[in-house]
C-alpha positions as CSV (number, residue, x, y, z in Angstrom):
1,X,0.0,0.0,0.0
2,X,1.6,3.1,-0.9
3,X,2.4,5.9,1.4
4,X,-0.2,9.2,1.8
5,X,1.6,12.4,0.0
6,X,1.9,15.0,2.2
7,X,3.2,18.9,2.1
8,X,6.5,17.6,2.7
9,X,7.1,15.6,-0.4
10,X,5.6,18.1,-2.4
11,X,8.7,20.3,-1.6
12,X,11.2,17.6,-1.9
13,X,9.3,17.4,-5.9
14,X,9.8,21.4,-6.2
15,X,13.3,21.1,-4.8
16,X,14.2,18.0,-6.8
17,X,13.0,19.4,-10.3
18,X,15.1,23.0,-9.8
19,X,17.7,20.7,-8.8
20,X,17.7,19.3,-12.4
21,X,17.0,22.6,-13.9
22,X,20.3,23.9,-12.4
23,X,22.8,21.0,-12.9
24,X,21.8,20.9,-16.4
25,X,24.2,23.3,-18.1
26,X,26.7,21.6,-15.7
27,X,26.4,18.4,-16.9
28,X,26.7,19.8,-20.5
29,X,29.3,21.8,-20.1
30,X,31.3,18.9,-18.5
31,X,30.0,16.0,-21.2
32,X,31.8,19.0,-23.6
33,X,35.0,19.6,-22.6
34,X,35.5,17.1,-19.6
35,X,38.8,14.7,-20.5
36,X,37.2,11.6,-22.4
37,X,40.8,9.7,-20.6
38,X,40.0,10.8,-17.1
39,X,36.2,9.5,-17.3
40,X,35.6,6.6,-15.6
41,X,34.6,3.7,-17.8
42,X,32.7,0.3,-17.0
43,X,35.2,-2.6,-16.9
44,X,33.9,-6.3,-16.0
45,X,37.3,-7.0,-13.5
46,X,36.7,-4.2,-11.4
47,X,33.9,-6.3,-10.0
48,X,35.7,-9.7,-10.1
49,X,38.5,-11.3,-7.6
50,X,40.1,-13.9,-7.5
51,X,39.2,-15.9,-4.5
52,X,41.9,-17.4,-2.0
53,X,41.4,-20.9,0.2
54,X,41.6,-21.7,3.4
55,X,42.6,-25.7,3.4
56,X,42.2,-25.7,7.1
57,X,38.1,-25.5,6.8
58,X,38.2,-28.0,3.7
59,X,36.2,-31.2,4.5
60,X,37.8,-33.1,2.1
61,X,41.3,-32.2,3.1
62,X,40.3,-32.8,6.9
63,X,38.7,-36.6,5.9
64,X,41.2,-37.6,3.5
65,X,38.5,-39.1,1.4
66,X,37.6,-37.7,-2.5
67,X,33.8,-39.2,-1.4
68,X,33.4,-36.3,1.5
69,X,32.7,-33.6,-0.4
70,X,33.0,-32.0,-4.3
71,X,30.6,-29.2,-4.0
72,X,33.6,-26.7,-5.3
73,X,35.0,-28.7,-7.6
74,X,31.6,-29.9,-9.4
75,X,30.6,-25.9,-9.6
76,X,33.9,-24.3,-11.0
77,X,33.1,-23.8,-14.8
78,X,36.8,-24.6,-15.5
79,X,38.5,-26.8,-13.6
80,X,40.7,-24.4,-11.6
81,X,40.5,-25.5,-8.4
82,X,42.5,-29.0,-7.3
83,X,42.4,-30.1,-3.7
84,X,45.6,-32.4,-2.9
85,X,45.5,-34.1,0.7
86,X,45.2,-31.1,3.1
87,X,45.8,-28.6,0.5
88,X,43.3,-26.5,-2.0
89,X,44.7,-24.3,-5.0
90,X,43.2,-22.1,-7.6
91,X,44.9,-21.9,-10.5
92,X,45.2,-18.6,-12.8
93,X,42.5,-20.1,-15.4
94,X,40.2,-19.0,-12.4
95,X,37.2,-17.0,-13.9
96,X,36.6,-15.1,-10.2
97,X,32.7,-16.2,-10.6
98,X,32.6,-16.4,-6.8
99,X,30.6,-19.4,-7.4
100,X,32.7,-21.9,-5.3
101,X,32.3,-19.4,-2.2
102,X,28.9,-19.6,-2.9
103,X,28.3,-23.6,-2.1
104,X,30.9,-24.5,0.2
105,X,29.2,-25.6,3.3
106,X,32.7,-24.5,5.4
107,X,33.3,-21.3,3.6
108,X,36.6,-22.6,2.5
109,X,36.8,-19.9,-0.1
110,X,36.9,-15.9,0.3
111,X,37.9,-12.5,-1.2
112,X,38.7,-9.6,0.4
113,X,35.3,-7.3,-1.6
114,X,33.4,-10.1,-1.3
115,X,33.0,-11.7,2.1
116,X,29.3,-12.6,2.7
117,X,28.6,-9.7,5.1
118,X,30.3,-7.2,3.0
119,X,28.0,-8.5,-0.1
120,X,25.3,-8.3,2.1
121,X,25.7,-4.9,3.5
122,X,26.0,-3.8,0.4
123,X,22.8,-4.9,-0.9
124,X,21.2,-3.9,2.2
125,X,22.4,-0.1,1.9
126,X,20.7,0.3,-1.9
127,X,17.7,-1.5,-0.7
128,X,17.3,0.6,2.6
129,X,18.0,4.0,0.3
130,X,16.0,3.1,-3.1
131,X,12.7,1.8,-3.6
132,X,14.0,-0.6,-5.7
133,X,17.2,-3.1,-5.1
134,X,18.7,-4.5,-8.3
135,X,21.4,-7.2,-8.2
136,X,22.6,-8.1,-11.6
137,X,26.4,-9.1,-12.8
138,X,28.8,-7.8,-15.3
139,X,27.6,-9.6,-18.5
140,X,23.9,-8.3,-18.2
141,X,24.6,-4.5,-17.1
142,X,27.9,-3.8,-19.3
143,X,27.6,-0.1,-18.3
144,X,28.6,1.6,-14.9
145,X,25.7,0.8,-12.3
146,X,23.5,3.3,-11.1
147,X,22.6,3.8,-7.6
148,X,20.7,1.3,-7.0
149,X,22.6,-1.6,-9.2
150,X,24.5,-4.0,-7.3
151,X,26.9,-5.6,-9.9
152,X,28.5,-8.6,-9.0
153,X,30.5,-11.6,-11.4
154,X,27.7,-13.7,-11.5
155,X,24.1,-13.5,-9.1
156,X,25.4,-17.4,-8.5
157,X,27.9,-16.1,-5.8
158,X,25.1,-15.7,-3.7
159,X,24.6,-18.3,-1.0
160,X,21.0,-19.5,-0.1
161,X,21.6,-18.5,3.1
162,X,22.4,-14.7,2.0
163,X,19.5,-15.0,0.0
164,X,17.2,-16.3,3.0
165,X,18.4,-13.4,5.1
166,X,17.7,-10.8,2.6
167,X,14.4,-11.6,1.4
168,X,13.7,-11.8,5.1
169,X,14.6,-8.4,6.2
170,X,13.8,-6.1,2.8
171,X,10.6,-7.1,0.3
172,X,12.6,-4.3,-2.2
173,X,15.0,-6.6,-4.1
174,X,15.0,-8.0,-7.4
175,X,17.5,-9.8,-10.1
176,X,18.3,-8.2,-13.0
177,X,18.7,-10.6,-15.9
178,X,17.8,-10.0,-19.6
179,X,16.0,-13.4,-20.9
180,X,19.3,-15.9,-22.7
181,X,21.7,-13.8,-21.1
182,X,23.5,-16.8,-19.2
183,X,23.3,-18.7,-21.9
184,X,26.3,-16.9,-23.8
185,X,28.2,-16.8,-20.5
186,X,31.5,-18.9,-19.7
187,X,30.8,-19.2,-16.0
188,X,28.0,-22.7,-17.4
189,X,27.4,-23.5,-14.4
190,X,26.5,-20.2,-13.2
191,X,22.9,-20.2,-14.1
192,X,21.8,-23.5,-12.4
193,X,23.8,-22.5,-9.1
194,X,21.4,-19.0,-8.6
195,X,18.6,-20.8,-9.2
196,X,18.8,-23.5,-6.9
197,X,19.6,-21.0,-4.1
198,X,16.9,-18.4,-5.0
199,X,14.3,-21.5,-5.1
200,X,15.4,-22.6,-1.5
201,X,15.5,-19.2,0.1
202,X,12.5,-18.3,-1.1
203,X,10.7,-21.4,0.6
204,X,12.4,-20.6,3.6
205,X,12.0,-16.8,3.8
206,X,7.9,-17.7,2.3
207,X,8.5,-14.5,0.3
208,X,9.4,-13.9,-3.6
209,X,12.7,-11.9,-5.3
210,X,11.8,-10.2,-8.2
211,X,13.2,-10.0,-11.7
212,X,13.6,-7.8,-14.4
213,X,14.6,-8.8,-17.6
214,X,14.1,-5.6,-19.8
215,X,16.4,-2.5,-18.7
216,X,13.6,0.1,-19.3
217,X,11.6,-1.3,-16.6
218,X,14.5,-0.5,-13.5
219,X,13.6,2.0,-11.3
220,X,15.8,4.4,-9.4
221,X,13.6,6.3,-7.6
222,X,15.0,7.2,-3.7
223,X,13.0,6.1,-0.7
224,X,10.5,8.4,0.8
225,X,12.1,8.4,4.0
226,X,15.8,8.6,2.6
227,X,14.8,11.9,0.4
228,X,12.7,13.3,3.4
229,X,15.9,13.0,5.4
230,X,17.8,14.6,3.4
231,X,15.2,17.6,3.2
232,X,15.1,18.1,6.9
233,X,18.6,18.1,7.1
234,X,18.7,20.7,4.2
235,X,16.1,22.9,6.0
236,X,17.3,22.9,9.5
237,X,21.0,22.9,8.8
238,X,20.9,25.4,5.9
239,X,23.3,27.8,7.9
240,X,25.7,24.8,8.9
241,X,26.8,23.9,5.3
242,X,30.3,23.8,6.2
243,X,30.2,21.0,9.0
244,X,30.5,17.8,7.5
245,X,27.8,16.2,9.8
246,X,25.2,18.3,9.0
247,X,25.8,18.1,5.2
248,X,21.9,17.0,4.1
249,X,23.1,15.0,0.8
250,X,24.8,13.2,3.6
251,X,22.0,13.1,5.9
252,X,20.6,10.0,4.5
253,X,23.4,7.9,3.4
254,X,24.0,8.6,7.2
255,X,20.7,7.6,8.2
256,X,21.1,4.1,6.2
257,X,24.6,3.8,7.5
258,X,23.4,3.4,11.0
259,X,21.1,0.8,10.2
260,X,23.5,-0.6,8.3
261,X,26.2,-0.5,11.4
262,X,23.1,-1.6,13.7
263,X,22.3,-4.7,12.0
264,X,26.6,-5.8,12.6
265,X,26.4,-5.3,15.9
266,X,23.2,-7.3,16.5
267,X,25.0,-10.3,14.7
268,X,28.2,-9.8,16.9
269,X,25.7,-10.1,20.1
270,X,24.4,-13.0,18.5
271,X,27.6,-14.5,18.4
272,X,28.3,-13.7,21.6
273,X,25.3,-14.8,23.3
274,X,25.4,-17.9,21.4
275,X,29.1,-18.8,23.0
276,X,27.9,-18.2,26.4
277,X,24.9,-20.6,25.8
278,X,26.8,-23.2,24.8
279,X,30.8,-22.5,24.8
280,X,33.1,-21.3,21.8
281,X,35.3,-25.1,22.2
282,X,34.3,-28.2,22.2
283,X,35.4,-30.5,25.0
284,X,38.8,-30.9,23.3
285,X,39.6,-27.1,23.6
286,X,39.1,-27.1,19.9
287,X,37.5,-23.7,18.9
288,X,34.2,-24.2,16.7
289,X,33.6,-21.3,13.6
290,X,30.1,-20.3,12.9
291,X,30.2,-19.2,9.2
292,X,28.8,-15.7,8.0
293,X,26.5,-17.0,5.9
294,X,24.9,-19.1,9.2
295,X,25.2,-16.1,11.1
296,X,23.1,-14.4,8.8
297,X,20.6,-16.8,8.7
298,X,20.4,-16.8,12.4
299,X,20.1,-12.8,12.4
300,X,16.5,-13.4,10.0
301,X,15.3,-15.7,12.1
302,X,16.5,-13.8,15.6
303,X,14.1,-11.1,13.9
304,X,11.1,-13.4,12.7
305,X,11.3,-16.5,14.2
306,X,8.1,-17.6,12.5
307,X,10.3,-18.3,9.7
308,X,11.8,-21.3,11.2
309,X,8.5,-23.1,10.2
310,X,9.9,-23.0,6.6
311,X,13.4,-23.8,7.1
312,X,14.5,-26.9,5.9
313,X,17.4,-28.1,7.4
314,X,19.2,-31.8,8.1
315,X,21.6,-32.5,10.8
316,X,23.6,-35.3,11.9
317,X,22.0,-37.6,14.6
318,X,24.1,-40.7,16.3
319,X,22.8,-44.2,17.3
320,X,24.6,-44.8,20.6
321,X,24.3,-48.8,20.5
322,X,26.3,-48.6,17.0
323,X,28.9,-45.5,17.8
324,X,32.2,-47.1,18.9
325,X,33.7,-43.8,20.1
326,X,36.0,-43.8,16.8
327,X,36.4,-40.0,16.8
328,X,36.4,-39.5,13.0
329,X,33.5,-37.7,12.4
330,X,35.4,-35.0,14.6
331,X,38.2,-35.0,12.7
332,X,35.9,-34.3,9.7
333,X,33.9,-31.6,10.8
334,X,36.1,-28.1,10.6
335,X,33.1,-26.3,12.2
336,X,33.6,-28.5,15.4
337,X,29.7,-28.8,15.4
338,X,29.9,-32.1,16.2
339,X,31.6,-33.3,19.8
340,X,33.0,-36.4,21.5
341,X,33.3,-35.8,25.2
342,X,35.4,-37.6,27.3
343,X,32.0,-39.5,28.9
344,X,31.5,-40.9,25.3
345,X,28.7,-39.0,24.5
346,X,28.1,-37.6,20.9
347,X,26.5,-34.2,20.9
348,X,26.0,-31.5,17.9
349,X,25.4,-28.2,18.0
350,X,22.7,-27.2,15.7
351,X,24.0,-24.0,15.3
352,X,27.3,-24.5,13.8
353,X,26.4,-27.8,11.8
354,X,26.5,-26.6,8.2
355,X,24.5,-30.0,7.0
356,X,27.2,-31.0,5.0
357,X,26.8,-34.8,5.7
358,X,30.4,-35.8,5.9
359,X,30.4,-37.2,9.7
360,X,28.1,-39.4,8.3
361,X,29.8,-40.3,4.8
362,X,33.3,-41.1,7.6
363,X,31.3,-43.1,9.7
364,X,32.2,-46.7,9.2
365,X,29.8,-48.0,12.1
366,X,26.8,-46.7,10.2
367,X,26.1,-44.8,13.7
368,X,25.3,-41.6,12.1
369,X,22.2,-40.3,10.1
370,X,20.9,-37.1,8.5
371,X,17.5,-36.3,9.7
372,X,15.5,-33.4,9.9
373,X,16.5,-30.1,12.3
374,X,14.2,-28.0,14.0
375,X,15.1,-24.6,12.8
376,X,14.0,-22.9,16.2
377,X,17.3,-24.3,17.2
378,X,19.1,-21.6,15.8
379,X,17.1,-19.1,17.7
380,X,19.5,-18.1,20.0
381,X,17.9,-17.1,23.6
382,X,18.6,-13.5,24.8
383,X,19.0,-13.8,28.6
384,X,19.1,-10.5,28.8
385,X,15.8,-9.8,27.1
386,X,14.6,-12.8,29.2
387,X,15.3,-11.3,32.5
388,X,13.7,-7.9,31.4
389,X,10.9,-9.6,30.2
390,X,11.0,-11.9,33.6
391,X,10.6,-8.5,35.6
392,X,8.0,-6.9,33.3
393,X,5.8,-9.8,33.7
394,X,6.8,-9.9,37.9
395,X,6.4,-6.3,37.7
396,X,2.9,-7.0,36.3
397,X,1.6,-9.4,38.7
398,X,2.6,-6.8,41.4
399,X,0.8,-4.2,40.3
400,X,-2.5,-6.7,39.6
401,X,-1.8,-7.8,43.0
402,X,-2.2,-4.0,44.4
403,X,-5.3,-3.0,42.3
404,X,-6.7,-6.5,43.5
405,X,-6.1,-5.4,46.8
406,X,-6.9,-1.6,46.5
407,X,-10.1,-3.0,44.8
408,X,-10.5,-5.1,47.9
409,X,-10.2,-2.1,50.3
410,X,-12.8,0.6,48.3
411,X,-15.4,-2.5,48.6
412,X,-15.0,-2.6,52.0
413,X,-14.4,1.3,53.0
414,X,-18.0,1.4,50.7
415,X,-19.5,-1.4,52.9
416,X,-18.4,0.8,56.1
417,X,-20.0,3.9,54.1
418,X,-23.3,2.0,53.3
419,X,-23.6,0.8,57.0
420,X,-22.8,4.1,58.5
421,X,-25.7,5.6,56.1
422,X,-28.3,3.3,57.0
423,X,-27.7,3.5,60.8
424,X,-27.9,7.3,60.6
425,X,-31.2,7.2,58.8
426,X,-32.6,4.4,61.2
427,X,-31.5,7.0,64.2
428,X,-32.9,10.0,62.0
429,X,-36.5,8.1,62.3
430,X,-36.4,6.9,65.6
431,X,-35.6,10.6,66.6
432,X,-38.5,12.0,64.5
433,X,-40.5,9.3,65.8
434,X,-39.9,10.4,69.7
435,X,-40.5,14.1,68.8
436,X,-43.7,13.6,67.3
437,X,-45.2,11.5,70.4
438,X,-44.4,14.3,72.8
């Protein structure tokens, strides 16, 4: 439902449109004699990088065995990648697609520009300022993005779980892909890998991510908040032009920065409250890594935890008359999810198990099995917001309890009223009584 107008946005129009008026001769005069060498022009690598490995979070180094995991190597569209023992390469024939960051369970794989919360934060930022998010790569845009645009190497570098989280905190975002386009790229595999994880987040997140196909349909329209923002900073700091705070074409970028900064800081807590509740090392003193991609996940469902209804997960559960206490499905799991305590008890820790499946692939006994996780697991209990709540609700009862008795006490001071009323009348007639008969 769209937003009522009011006096307000009129201005911004007003404002806006003498804006253009007055840039116009600018931007002609510039197109004119502006240094065709100095202008910035689109090229495809500046949004590409080569990503580096580390071998300590690769499962198939850690077990030893080709039949643990090939998620990488089945996804790379040429071959670059080799994993030998405990080690994983990339070789220069690498086409920086992103797309073997994308579905490793471990997050073996990483850039610098393109961790999953720095992808994420940027799409958050254009979705928070715009009223429309567009995330499209290099082959379908092939001009410098606007605003809005969010050009990566290929929408396949996208994780499900990226995907989940986004669609669960903005309903703004859409995929920008002209119809055949991935069908002259190199990156083959590309195409099937951003489908599968758009399908799957959207069952989780029970929402839809839009798509564009024709470039005359974007939109890059502001937010009516962000240009209102930056209209009240513009009218009350008019004067103030010179302090760098107060600058209103910084006023919303400001505004969307905080939410942006917000948002990290929730997912740190997260983090934080998750290794109180159940310890950062497993009982070996080994230190267990919860990937961004989960962490983001468990920040969308921290917020709506009605989503957990739709997440589809599988995690590993043990048959303690088969287990033998072998230990390999430790050694296999670089997330330390999974625990062997010195009692002999197998535990796992919903939270950091990526479902990957290769504690169960090592486990000769046949004592492990993949079944279905309750998503709610990953709903990480605030205590503090527990003990608030815990005093809000004793807080409550205490103040029921006193209007209970309060209540109490006005029914009996109007008892004591009523009686005192009815003996005075009974006096008042026995009085009138005597002083007639005399």
């Amino acid at each position: 439902m769209a937003e009522k107008r009011d006096f307000l946005d009129d201005l911004i129009d007003i404002q806006t449109d003498w804006q253009r008026l007055q840039d116009l001769p600018s931007s002609m005069m510039n197109s004119l004699v502006a240094d065709p060498g100095a202008r910035k022009v689109f090229d495809p690598a500046d949004y590409k990088e080569k990503p580096f490995a580390n071998s300590n979070r690769c499962l198939r180094g850690a077990a030893g065995r080709e039949d643990v995991c090939s998620r990488c190597l089945d996804v790379c569209p040429v071959d670059a990648i080799t994993i030998h023992k405990q080690s994983v390469s990339i070789s220069d024939a690498c086409r920086k697609c992103g797309l073997c960051a994308a579905v490793c369970p471990t997050e073996t794989f990483s850039s610098r520009r393109h961790m999953p919360r720095q992808v994420y934060d940027q799409i958050a930022r254009v979705a928070s300022a715009y009223e429309h998010c567009y995330v499209t790569c290099t082959r379908a845009l092939r001009r410098l993005p606007k605003g809005n645009e969010v050009t990566l190497a290929c929408v396949g570098m996208i994780s499900r779980e990226m995907w989940f989280s986004l669609l669960a905190d903005y309903d703004n975002i859409s995929v920008y892909l002209p119809v055949g386009i991935c069908d002259r790229c190199r990156t083959t595999t590309g195409e099937d890998t951003y489908v599968e994880a758009i399908g799957t987040a959207e069952e989780w997140a029970d929402a839809a991510l839009g798509l564009e196909v024709d470039e005359k349909d974007l939109d890059h329209e502001l937010t009516r908040a962000y240009k209102r923002s930056q209209f009240m900073s513009s009218a009350i700091h008019s004067a103030e032009r010179l302090v760098v705070r107060s600058t209103p074409a910084l006023a919303g970028a400001q505004a969307v920065a905080k939410k942006i900064s917000d948002h990290s800081k929730r997912l740190d807590q997260l983090q934080r409250q998750l290794e109180n509740a159940v310890g950062s090392k497993t009982s070996s003193n080994r230190a267990r890594m919860l990937t961004q991609s989960r962490k983001l996940m468990m920040g969308a469902l921290q917020h709506d935890e009605g989503l957990a209804d739709f997440v589809k997960l599988r995690i590993p559960v043990c048959d303690s008359a088969l287990c033998t206490l072998c230990g390999e499905c430790t050694k296999v799991c670089t997330t330390r999810a999974i625990d062997l305590d010195k009692g002999g008890n197998i535990t796992v820790q919903s939270p950091y198990c990526v479902s990957c499946g290769a504690c169960v692939t090592v486990c000769a006994d046949g004592a492990l099995t993949m079944e279905p996780m309750d998503a709610h697991d990953l709903v990480v209990p605030d205590k503090l917001a527990e003990e608030v709540a815990l005093k809000k609700a004793q807080a409550k009862t205490e103040v029921a309890k006193y209007l209970e008795q309060g209540k109490k006490q006005l029914n009996r001071a109007a008892d004591a009223l009523e009686r005192l009323d009815g003996s005075g009348t009974a006096a008042g007639e026995s009085g009138a009584t005597v002083a007639k008969k005399e």
